[in-house]
N, C-alpha and C positions, 0 to 999 in steps of 0.2 A: 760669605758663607751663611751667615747666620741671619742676614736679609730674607735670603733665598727661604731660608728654613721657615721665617714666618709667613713670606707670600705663600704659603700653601697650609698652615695652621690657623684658619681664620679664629678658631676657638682662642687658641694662643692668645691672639693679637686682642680680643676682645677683653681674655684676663686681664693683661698685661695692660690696659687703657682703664681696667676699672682699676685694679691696683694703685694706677699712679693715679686716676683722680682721687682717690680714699687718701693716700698721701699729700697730696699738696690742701686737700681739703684739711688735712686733720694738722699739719705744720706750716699751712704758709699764706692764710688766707687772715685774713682781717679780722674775722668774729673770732679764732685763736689768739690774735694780739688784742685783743681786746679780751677774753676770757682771763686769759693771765696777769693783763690790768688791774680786771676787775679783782679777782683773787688776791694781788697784791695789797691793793687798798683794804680790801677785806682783813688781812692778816693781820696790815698793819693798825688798822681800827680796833681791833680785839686784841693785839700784842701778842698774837700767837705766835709760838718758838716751832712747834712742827708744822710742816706743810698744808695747808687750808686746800682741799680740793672743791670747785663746786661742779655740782653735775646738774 
């Protein structure tokens, strides 16, 4: 049912494809495991107790 429902919401189906790449972009790609690498080493160079974000 819920196939059905998209073949006819192309708007739908277009969120729903930028959605999930902003997701896998933002949790499951490489320059994320490495972001958090780097962070780590960071934290740990400066001995920081709270969370080091870098942006």
């Amino acid at each position: 049912m819920r196939i059905r429902y998209l073949f006819n919401q192309k708007q739908k189906i277009q969120e729903m494809g930028d959605k999930s790449r902003e997701f896998v972009r933002e949790n499951f790609l490489l320059t994320r495991q490495l972001r958090e690498h780097l962070t780590l080493m960071v934290s740990l160079q400066h001995c920081a107790v709270d969370r080091i974000e870098l942006s």
